[in-house]
PDB file with one MODEL, atoms N, CA, C and O in Angstrom:
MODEL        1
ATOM      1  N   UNK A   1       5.467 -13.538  -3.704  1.00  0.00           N
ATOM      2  CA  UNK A   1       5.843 -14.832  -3.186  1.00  0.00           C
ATOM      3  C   UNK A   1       6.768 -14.727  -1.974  1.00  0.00           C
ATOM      4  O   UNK A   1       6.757 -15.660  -1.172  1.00  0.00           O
ATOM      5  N   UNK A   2       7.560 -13.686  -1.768  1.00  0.00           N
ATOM      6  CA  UNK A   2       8.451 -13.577  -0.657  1.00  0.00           C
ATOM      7  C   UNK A   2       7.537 -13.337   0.827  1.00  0.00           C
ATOM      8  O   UNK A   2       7.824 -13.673   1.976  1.00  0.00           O
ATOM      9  N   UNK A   3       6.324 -12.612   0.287  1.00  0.00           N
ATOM     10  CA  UNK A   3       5.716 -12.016   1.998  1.00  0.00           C
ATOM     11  C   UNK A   3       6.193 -10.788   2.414  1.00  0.00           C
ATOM     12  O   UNK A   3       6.179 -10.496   3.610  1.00  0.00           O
ATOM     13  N   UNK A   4       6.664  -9.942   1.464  1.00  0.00           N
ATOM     14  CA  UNK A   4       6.938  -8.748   1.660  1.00  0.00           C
ATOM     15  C   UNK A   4       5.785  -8.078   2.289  1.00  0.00           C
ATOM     16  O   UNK A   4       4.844  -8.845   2.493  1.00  0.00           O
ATOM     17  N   UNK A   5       5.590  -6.770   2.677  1.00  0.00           N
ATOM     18  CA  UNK A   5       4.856  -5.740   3.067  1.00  0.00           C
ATOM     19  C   UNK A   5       5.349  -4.836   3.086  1.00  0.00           C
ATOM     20  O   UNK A   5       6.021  -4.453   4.043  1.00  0.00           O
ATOM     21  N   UNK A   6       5.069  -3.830   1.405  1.00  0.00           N
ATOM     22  CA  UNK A   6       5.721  -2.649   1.813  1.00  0.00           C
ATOM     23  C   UNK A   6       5.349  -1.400   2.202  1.00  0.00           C
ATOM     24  O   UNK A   6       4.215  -0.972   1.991  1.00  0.00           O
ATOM     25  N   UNK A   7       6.084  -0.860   2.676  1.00  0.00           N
ATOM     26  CA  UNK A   7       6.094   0.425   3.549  1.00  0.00           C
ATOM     27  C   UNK A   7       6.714   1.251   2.988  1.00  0.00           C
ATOM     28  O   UNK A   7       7.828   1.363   3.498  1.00  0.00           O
ATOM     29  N   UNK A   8       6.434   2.380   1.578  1.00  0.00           N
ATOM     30  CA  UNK A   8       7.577   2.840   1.421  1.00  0.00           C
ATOM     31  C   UNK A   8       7.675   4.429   2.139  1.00  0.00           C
ATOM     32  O   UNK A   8       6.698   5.149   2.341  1.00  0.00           O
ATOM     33  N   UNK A   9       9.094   4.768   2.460  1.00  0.00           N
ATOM     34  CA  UNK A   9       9.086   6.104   3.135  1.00  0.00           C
ATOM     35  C   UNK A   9       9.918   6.894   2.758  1.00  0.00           C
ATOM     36  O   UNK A   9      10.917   6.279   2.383  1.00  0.00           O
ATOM     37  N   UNK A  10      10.031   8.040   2.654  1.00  0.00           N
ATOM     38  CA  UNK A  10      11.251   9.138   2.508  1.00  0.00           C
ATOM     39  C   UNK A  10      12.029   8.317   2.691  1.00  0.00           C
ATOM     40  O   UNK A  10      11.883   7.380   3.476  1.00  0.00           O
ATOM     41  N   UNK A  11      13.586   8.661   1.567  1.00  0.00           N
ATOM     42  CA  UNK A  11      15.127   8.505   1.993  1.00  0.00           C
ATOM     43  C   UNK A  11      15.435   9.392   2.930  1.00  0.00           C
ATOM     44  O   UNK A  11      16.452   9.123   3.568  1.00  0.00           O
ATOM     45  N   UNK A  12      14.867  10.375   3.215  1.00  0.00           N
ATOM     46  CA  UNK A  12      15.225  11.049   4.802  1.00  0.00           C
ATOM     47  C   UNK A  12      14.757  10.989   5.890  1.00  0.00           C
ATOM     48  O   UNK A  12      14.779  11.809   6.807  1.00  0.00           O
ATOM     49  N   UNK A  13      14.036   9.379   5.768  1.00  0.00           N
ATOM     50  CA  UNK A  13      13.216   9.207   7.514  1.00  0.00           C
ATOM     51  C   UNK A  13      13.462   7.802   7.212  1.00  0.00           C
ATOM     52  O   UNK A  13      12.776   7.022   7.874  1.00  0.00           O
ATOM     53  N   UNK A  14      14.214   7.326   6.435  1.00  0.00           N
ATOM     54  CA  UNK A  14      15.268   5.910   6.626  1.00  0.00           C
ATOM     55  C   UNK A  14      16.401   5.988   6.975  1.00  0.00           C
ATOM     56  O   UNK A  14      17.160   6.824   6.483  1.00  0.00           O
ATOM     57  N   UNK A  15      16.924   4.781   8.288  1.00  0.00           N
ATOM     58  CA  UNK A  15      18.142   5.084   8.953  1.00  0.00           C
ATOM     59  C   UNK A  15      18.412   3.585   8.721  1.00  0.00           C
ATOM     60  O   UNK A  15      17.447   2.892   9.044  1.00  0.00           O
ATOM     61  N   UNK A  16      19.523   2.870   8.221  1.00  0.00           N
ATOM     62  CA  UNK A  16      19.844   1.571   8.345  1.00  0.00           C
ATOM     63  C   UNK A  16      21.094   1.482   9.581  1.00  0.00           C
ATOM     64  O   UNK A  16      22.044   2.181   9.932  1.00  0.00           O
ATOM     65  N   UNK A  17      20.674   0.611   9.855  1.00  0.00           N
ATOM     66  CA  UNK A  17      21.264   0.786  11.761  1.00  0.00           C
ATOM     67  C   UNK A  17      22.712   0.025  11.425  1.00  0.00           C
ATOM     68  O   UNK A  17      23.661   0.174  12.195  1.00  0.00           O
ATOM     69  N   UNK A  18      22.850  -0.994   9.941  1.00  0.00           N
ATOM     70  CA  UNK A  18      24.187  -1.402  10.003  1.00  0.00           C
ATOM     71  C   UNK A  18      24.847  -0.939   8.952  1.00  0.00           C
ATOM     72  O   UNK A  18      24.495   0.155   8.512  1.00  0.00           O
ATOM     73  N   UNK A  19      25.743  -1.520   8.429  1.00  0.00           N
ATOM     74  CA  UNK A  19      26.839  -1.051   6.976  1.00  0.00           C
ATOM     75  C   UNK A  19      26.104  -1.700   6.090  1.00  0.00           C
ATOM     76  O   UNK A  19      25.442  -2.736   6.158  1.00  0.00           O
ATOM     77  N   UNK A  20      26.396  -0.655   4.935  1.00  0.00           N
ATOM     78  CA  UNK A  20      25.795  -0.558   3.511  1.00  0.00           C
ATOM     79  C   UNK A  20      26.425  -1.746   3.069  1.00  0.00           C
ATOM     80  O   UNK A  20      25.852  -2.627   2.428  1.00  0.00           O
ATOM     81  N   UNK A  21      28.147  -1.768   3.577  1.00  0.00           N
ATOM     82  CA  UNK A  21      28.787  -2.945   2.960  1.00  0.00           C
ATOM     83  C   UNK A  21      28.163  -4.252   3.441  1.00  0.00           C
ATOM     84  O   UNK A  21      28.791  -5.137   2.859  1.00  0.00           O
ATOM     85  N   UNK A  22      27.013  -4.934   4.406  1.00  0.00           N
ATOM     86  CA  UNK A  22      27.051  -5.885   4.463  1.00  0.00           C
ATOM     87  C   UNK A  22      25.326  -6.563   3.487  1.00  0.00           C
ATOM     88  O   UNK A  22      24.535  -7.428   3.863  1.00  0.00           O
ATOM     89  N   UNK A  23      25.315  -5.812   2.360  1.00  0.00           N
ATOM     90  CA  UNK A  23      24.341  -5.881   1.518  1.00  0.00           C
ATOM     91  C   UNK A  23      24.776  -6.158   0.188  1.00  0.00           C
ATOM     92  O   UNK A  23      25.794  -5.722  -0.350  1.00  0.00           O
ATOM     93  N   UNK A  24      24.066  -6.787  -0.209  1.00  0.00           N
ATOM     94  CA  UNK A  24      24.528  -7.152  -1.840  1.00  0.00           C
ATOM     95  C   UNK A  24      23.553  -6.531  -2.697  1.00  0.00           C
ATOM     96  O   UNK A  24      22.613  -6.334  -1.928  1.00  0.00           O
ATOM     97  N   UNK A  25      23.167  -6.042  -4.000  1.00  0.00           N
ATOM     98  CA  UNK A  25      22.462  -5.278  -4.629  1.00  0.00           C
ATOM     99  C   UNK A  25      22.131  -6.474  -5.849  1.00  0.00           C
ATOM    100  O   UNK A  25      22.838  -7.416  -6.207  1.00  0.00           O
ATOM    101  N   UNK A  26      20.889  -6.081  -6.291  1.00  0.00           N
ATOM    102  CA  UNK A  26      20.434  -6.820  -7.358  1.00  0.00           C
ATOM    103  C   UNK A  26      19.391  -6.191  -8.757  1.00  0.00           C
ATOM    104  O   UNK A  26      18.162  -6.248  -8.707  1.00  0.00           O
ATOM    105  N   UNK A  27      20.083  -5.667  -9.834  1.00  0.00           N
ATOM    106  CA  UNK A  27      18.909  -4.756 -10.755  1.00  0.00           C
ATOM    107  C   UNK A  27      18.857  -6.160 -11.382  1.00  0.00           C
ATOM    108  O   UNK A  27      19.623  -7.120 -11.463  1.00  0.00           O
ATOM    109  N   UNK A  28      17.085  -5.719 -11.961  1.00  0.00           N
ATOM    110  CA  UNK A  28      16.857  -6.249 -13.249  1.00  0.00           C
ATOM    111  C   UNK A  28      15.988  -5.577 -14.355  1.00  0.00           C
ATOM    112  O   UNK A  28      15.300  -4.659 -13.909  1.00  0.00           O
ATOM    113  N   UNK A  29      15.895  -5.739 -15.272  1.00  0.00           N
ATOM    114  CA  UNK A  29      14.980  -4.959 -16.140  1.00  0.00           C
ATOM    115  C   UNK A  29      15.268  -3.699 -16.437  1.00  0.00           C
ATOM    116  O   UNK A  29      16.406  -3.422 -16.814  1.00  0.00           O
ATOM    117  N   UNK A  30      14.364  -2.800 -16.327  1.00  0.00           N
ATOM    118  CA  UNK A  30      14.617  -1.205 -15.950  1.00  0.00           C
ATOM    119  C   UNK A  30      16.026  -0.991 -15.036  1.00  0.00           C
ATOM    120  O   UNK A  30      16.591   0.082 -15.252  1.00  0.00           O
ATOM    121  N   UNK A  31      16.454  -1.595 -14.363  1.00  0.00           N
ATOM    122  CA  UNK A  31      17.909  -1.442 -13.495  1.00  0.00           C
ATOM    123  C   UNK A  31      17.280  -0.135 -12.871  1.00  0.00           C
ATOM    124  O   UNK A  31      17.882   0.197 -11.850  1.00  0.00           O
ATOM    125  N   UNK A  32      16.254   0.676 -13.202  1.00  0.00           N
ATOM    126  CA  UNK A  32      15.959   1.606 -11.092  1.00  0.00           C
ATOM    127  C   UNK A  32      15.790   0.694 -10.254  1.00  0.00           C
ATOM    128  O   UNK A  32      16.948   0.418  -9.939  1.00  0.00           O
ATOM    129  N   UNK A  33      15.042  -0.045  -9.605  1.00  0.00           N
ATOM    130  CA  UNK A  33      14.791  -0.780  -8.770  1.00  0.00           C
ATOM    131  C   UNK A  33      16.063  -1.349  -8.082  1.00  0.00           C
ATOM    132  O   UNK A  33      16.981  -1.861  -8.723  1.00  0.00           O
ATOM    133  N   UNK A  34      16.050  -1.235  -6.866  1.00  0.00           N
ATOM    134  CA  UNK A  34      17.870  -1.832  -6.430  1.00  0.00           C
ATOM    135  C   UNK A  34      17.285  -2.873  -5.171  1.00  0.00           C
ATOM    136  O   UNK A  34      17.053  -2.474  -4.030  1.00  0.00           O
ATOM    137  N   UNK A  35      17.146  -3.968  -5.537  1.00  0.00           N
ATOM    138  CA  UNK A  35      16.933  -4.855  -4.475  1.00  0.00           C
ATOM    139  C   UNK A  35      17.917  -5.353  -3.855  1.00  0.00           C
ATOM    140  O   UNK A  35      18.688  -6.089  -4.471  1.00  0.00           O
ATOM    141  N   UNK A  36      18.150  -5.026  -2.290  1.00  0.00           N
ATOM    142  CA  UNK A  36      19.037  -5.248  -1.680  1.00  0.00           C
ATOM    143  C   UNK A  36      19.003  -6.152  -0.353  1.00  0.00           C
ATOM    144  O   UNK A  36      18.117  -6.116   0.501  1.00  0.00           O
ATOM    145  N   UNK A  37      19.824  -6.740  -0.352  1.00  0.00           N
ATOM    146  CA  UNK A  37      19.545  -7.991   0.426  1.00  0.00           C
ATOM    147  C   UNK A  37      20.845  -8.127   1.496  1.00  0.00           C
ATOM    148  O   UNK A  37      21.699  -7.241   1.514  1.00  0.00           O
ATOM    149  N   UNK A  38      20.934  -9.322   2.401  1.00  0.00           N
ATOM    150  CA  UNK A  38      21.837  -9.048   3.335  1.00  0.00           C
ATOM    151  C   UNK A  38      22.770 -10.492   2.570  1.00  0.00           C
ATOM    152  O   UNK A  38      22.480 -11.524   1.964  1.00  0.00           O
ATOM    153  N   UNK A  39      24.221  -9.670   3.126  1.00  0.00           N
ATOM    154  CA  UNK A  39      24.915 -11.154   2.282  1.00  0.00           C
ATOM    155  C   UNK A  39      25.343 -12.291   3.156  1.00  0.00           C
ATOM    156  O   UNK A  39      26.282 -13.033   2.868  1.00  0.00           O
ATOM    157  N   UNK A  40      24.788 -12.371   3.977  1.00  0.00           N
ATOM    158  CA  UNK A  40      24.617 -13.366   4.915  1.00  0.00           C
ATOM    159  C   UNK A  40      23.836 -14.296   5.263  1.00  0.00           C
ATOM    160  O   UNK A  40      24.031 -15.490   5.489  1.00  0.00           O
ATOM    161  N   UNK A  41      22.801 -13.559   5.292  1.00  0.00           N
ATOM    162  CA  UNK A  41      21.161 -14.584   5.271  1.00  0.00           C
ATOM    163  C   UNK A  41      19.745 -14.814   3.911  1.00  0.00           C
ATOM    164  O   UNK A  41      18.833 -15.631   3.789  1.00  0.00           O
ATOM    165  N   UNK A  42      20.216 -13.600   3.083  1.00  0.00           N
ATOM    166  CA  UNK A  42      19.518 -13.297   2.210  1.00  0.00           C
ATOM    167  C   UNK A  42      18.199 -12.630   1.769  1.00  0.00           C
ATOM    168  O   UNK A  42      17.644 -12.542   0.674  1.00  0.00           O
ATOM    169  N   UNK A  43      17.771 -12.018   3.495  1.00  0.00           N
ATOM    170  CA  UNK A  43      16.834 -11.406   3.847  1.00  0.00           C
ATOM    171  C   UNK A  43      16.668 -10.176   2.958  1.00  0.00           C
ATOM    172  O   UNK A  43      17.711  -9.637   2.589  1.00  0.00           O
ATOM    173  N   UNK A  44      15.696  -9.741   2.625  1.00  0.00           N
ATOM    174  CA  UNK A  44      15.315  -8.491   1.537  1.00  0.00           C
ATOM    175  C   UNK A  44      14.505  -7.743   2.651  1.00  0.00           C
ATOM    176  O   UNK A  44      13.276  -7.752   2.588  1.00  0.00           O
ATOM    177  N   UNK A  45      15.286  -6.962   3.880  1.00  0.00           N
ATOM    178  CA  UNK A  45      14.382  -6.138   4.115  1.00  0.00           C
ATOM    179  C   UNK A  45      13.869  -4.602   3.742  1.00  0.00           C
ATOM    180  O   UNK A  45      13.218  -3.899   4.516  1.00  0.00           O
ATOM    181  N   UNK A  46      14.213  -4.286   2.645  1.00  0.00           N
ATOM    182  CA  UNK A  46      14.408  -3.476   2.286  1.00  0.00           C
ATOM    183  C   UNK A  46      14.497  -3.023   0.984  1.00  0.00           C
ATOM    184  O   UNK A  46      15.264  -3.869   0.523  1.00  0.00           O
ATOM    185  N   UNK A  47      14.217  -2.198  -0.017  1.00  0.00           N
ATOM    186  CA  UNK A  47      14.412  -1.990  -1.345  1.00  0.00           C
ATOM    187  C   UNK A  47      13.986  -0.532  -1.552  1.00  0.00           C
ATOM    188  O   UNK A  47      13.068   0.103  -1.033  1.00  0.00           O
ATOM    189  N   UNK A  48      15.009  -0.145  -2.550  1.00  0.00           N
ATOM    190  CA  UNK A  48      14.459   0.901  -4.044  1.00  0.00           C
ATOM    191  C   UNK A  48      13.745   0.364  -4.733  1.00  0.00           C
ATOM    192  O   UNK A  48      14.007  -0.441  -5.626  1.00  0.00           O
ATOM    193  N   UNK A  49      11.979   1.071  -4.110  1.00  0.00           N
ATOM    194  CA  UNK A  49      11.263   0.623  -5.795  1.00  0.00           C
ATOM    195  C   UNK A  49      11.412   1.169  -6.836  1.00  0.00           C
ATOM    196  O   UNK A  49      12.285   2.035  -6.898  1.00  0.00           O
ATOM    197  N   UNK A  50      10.706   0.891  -7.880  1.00  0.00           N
ATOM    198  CA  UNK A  50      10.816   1.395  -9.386  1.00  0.00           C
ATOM    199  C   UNK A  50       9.724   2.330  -9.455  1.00  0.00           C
ATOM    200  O   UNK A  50       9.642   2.996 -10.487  1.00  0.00           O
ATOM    201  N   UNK A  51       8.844   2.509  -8.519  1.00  0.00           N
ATOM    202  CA  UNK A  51       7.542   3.188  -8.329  1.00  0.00           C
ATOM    203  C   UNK A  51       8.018   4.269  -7.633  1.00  0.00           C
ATOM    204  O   UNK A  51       7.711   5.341  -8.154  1.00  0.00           O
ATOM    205  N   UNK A  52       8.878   4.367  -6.301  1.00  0.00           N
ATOM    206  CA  UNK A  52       9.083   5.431  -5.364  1.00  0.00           C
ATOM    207  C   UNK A  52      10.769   5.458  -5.570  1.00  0.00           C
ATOM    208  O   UNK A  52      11.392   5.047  -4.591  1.00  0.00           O
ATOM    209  N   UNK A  53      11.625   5.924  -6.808  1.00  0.00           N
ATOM    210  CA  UNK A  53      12.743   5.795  -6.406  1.00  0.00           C
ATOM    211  C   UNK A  53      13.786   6.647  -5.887  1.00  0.00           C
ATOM    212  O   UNK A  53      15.000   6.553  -5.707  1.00  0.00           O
ATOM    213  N   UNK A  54      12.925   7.475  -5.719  1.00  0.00           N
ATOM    214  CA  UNK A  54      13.407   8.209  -4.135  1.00  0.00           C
ATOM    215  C   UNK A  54      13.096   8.230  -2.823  1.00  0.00           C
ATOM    216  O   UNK A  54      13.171   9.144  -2.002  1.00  0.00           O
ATOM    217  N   UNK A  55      12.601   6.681  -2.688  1.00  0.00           N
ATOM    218  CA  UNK A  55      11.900   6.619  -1.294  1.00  0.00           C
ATOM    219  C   UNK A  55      12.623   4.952  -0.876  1.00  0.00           C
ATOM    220  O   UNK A  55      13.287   4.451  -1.783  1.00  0.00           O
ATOM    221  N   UNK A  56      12.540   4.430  -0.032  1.00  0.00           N
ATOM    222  CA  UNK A  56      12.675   3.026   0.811  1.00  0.00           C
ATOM    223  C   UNK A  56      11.833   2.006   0.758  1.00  0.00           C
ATOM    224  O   UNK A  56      10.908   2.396   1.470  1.00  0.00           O
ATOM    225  N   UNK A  57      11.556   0.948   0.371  1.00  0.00           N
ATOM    226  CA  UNK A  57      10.365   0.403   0.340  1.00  0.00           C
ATOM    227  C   UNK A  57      10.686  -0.285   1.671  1.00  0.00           C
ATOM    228  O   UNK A  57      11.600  -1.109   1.624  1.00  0.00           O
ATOM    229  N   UNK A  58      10.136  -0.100   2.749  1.00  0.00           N
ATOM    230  CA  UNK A  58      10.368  -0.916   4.149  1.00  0.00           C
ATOM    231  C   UNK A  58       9.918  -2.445   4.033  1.00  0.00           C
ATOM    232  O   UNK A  58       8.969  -2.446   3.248  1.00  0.00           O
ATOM    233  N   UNK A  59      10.169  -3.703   4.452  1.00  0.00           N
ATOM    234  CA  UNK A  59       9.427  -4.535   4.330  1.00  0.00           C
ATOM    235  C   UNK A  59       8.921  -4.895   6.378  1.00  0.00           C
ATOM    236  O   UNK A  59       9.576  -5.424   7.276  1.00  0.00           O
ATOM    237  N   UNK A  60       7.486  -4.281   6.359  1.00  0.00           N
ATOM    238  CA  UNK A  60       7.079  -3.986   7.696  1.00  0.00           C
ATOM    239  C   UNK A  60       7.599  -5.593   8.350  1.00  0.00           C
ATOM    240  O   UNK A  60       8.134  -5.710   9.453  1.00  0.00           O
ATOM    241  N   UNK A  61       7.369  -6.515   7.601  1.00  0.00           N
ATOM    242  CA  UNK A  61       7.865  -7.927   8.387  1.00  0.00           C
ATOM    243  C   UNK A  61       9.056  -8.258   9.106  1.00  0.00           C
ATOM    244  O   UNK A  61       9.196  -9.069  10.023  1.00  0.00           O
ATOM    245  N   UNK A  62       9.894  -7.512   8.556  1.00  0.00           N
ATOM    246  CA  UNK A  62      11.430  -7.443   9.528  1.00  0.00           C
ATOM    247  C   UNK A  62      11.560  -6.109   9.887  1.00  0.00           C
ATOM    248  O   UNK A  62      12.432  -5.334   9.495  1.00  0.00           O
ATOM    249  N   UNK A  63      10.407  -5.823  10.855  1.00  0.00           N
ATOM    250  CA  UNK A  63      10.427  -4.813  12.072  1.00  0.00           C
ATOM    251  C   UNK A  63      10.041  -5.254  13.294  1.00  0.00           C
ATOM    252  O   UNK A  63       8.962  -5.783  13.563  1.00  0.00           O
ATOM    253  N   UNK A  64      11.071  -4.995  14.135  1.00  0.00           N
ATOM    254  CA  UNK A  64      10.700  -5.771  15.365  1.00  0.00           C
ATOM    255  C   UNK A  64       9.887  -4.770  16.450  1.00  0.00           C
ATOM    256  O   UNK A  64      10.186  -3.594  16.657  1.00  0.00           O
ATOM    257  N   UNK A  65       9.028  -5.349  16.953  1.00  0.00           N
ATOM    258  CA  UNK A  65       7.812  -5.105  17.627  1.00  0.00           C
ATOM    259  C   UNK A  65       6.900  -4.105  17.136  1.00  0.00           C
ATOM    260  O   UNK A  65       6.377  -3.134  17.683  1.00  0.00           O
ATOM    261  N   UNK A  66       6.799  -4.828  15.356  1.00  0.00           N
ATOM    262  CA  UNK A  66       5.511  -4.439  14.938  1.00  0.00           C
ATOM    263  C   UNK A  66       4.574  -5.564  14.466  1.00  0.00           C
ATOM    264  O   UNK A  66       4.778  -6.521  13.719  1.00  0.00           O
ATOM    265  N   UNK A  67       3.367  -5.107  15.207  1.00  0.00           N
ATOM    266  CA  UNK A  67       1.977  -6.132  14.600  1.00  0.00           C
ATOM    267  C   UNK A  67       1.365  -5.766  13.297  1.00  0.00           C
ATOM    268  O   UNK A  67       0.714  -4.764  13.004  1.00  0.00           O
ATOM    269  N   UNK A  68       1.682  -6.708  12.636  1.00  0.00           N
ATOM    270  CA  UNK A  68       1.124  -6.373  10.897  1.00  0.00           C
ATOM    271  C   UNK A  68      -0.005  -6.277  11.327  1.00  0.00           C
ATOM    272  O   UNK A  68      -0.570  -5.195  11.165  1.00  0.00           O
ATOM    273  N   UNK A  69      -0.606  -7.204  11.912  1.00  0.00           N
ATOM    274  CA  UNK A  69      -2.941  -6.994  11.963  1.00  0.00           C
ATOM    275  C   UNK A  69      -2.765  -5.532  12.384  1.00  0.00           C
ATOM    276  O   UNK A  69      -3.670  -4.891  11.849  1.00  0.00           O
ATOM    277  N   UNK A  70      -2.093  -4.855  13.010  1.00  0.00           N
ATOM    278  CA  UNK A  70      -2.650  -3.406  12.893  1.00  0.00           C
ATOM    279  C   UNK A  70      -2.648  -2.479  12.061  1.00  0.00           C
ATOM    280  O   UNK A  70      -3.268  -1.441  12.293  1.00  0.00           O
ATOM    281  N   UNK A  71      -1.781  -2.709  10.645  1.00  0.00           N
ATOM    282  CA  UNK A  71      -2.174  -2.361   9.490  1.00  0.00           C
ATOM    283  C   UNK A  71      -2.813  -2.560   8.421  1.00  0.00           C
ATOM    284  O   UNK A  71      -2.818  -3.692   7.939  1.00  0.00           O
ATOM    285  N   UNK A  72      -3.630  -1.310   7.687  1.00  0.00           N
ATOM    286  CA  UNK A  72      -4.667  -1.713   6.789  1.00  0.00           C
ATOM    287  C   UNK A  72      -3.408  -2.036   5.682  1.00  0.00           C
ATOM    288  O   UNK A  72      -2.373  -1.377   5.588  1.00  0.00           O
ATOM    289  N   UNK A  73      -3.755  -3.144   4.929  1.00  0.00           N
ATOM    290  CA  UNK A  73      -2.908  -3.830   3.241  1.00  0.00           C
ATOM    291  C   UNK A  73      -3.655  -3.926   2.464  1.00  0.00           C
ATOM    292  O   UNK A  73      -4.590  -4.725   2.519  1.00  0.00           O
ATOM    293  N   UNK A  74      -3.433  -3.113   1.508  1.00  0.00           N
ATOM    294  CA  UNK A  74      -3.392  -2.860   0.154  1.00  0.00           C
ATOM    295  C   UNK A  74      -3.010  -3.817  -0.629  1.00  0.00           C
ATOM    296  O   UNK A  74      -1.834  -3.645  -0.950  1.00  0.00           O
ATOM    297  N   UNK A  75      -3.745  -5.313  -1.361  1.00  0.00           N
ATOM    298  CA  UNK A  75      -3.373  -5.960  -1.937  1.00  0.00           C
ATOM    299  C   UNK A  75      -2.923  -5.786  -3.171  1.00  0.00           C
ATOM    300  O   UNK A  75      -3.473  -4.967  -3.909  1.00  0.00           O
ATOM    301  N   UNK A  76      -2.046  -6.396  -3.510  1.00  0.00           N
ATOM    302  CA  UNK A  76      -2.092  -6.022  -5.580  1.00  0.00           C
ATOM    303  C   UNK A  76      -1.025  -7.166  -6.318  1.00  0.00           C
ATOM    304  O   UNK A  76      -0.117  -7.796  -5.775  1.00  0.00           O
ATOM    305  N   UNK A  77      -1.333  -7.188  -7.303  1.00  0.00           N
ATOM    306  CA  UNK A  77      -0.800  -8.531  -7.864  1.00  0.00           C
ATOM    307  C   UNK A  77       1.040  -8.624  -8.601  1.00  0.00           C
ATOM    308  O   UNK A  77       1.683  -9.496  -9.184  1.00  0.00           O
ATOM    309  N   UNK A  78       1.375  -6.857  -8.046  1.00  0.00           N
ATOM    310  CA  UNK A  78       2.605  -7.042  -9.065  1.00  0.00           C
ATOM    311  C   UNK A  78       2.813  -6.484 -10.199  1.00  0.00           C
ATOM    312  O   UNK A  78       3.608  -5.571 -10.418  1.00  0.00           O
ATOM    313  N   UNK A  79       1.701  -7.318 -11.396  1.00  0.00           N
ATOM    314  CA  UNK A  79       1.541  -7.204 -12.796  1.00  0.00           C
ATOM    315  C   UNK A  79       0.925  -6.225 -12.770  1.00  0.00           C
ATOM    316  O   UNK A  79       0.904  -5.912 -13.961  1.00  0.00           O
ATOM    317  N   UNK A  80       0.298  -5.367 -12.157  1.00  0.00           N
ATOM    318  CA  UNK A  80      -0.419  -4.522 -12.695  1.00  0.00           C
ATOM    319  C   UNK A  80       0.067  -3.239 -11.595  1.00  0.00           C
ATOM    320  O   UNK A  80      -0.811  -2.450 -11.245  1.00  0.00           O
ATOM    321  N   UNK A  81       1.044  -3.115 -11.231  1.00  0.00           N
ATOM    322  CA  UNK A  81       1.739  -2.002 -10.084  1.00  0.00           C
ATOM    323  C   UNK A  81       1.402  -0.475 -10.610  1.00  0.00           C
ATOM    324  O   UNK A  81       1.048   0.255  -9.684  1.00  0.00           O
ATOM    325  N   UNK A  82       1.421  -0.160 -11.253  1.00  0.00           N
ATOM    326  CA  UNK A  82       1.097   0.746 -12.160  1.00  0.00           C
ATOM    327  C   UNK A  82      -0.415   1.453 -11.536  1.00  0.00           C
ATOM    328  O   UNK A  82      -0.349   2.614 -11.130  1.00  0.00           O
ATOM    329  N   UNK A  83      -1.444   0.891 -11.491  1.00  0.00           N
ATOM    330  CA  UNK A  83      -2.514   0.871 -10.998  1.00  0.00           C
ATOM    331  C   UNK A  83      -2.615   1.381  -9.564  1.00  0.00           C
ATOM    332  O   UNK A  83      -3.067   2.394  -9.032  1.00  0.00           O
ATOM    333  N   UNK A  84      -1.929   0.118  -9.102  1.00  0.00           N
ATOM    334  CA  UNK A  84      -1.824   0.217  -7.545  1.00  0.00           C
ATOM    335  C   UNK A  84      -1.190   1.156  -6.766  1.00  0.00           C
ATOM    336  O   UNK A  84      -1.293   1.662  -5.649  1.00  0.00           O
ATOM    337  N   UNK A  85      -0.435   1.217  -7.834  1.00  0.00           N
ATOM    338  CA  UNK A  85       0.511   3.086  -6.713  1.00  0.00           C
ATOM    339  C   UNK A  85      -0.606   3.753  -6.876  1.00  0.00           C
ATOM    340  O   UNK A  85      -0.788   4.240  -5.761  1.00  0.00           O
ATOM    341  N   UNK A  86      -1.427   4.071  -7.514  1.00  0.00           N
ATOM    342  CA  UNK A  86      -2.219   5.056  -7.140  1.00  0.00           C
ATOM    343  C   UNK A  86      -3.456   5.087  -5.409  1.00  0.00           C
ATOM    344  O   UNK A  86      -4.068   5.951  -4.782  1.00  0.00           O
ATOM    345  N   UNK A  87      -3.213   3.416  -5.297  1.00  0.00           N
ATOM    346  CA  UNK A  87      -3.395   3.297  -3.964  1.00  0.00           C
ATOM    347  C   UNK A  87      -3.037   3.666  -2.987  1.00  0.00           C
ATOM    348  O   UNK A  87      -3.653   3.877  -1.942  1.00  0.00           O
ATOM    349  N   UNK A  88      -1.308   3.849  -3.414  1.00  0.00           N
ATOM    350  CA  UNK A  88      -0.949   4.234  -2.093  1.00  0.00           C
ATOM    351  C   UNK A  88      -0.101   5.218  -2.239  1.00  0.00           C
ATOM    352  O   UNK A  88       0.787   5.383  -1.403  1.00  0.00           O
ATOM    353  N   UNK A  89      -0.217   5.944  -3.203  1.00  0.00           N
ATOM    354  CA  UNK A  89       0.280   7.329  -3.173  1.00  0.00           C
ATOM    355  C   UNK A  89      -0.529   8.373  -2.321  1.00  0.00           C
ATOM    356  O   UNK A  89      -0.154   9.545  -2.263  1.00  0.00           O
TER     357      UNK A  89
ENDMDL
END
């Protein structure tokens, strides 16, 4: 429902260009997953999935001067994630 698109990549080929402090963190469930958001606007560009949690989940939409139509997406419903990483592993 948000419009995410994720991208996930190595924690060592992610650079966050501002302070960690201006993010707020959010577990639920399992508590791996660390959804992190900005505490200002509330933007989620970014997350620890529960699937890659040693990786970044990028959300390609808050990247500036990138065209989503030039990437192939991998749809999937969520409920069934489990499945779908095997898509994009």
């Amino acid at each position: 429902m948000k419009g995410t698109l994720h991208w996930i990549v190595p924690r060592s080929a992610f650079r966050l260009l501002t302070s960690w402090d201006a993010l707020a963190t959010y577990r639920f469930n399992t508590g791996i997953a660390q959804h992190l958001f900005c505490k200002v606007c509330g933007v989620q560009s970014f997350y620890v999935p529960r699937s890659h949690p040693d990786g970044i989940s990028v959300n390609v939409r808050c990247l500036e001067g990138v065209d989503v139509s030039d990437w192939e997406i991998i749809s999937f419903d969520g409920r069934d994630w489990e499945q779908a990483r095997s898509q994009i592993d």
